[in-house]
matplotlib code that plots the C-alpha trace (Angstrom):
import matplotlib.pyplot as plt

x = [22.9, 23.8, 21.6, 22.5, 21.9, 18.7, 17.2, 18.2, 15.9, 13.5, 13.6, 13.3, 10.5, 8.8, 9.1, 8.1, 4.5, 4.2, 4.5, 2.4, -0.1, -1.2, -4.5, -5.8, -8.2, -11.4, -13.2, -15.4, -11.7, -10.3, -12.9, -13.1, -9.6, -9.6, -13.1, -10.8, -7.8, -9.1, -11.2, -8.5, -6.6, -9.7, -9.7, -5.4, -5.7, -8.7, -9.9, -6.2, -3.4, -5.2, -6.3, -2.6, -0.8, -3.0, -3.2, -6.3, -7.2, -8.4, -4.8, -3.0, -4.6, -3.6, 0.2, 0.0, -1.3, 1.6, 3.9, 6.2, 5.9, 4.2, 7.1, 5.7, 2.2, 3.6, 5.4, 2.5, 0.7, 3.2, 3.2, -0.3, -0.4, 2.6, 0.7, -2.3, -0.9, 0.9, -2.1, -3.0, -0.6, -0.3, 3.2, 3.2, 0.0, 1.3, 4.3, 2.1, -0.5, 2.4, 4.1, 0.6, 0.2, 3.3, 2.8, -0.6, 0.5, 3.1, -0.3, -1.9, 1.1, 1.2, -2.8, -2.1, 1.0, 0.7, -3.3, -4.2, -5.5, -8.3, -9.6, -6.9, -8.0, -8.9, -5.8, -7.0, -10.1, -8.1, -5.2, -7.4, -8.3, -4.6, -3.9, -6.5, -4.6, -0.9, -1.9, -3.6, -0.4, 1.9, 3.5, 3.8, 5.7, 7.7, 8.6, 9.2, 11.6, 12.9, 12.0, 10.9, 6.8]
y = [40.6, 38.3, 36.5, 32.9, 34.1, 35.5, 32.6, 30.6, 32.8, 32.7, 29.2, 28.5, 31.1, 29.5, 25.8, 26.8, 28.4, 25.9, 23.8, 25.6, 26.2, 22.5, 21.6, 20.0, 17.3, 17.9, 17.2, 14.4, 12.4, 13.3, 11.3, 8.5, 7.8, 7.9, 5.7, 3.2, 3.4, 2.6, -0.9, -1.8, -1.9, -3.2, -6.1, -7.0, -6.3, -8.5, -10.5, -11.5, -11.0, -11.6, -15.4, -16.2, -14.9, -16.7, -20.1, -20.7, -24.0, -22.4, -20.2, -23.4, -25.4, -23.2, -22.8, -26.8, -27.2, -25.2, -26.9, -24.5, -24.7, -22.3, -19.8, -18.3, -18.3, -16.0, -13.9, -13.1, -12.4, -10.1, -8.2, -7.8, -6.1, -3.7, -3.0, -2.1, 0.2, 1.3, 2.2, 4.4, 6.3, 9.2, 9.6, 5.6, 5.4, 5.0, 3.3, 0.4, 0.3, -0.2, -2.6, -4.6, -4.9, -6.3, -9.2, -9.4, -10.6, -13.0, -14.5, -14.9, -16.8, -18.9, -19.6, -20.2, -22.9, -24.4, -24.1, -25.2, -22.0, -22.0, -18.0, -16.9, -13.9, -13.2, -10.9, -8.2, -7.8, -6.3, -4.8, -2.2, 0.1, -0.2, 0.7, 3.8, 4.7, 4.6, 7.0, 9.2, 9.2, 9.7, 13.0, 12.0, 9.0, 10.8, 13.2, 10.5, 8.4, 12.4, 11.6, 13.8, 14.1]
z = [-11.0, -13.8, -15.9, -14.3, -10.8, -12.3, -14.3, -10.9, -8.5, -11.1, -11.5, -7.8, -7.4, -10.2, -8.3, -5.0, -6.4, -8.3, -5.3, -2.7, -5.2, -6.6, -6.3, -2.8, -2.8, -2.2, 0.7, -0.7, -2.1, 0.9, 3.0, 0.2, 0.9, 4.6, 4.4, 1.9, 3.9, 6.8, 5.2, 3.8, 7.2, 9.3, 6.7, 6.5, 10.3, 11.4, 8.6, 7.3, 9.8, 13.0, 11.8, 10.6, 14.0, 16.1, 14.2, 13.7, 11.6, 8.6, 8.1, 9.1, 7.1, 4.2, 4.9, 5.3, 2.0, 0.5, 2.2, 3.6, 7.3, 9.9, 10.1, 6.5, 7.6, 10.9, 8.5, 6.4, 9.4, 10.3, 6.8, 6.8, 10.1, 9.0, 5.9, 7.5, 10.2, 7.2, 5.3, 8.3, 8.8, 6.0, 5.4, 5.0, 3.5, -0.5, 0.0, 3.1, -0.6, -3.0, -0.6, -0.3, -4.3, -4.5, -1.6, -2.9, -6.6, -5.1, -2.8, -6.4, -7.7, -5.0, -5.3, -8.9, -8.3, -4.9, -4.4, -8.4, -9.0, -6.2, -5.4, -7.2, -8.3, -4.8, -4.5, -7.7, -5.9, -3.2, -5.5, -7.7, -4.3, -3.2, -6.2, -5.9, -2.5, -4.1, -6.6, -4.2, -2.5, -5.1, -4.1, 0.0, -1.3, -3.8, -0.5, 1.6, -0.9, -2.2, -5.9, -7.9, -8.3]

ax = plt.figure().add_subplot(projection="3d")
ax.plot(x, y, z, "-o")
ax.set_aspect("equal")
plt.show()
């Protein structure tokens, strides 16, 4: 056997131990994070989506005050549903939390231009456990996307 196809087996031995031997989470994180996970998509579902997609004054009254029309205030909807199935789903679960930082700082700018700034920092409050749940599922999403964990 030559010393290539040696270092080769070795190397792939080496990365599938490594692999099926990291660390699971314990029980207690393990819970956290389905307890998080699943506020976090009670909330986007009921508390956030649910108001937009059926038009209720206070979401419309919002949308009208930015000036952009209903059709954004449906699509907003929309994404917060998708993020909070998202968020339930494991596979999905980091990359729903990653995608929901992301629309979440663009909700900030727009509090910060088009609503002068009012609850503007309404969006970090929500940000910092997403941000908990993306890191939690750093290696599924490195899977999913085939990067490199």
């Amino acid at each position: 056997m030559s010393s290539t196809a040696t270092t080769s087996t070795a190397t792939t031995v080496a990365a599938t131990t490594a692999t099926s031997t990291a660390p699971k989470p314990g029980r207690a994180v393990v819970r956290s994070m389905w307890t998080l996970r699943i506020l976090l998509a009670l909330f986007f579902a009921l508390a956030s989506a649910l108001p937009k997609l059926l038009a209720l004054p206070a979401a419309t009254g919002v949308f009208d005050a930015i000036g952009v029309g209903q059709w954004l205030m449906y699509l907003t909807g929309l994404v917060e549903l998708a993020g909070a199935v998202g968020l339930l789903l494991p596979r999905l679960a980091g990359p729903a939390a990653t995608a929901l930082i992301v629309f979440l700082f663009f909700a900030f700018v727009t509090q910060l231009t088009a609503m002068h700034g009012e609850n503007a920092g309404t969006p970090f409050l929500f940000m910092v456990p997403l941000a908990v749940i993306a890191w939690n599922r750093r290696a599924e999403t490195a899977r999913l996307l085939r990067l490199p964990s």
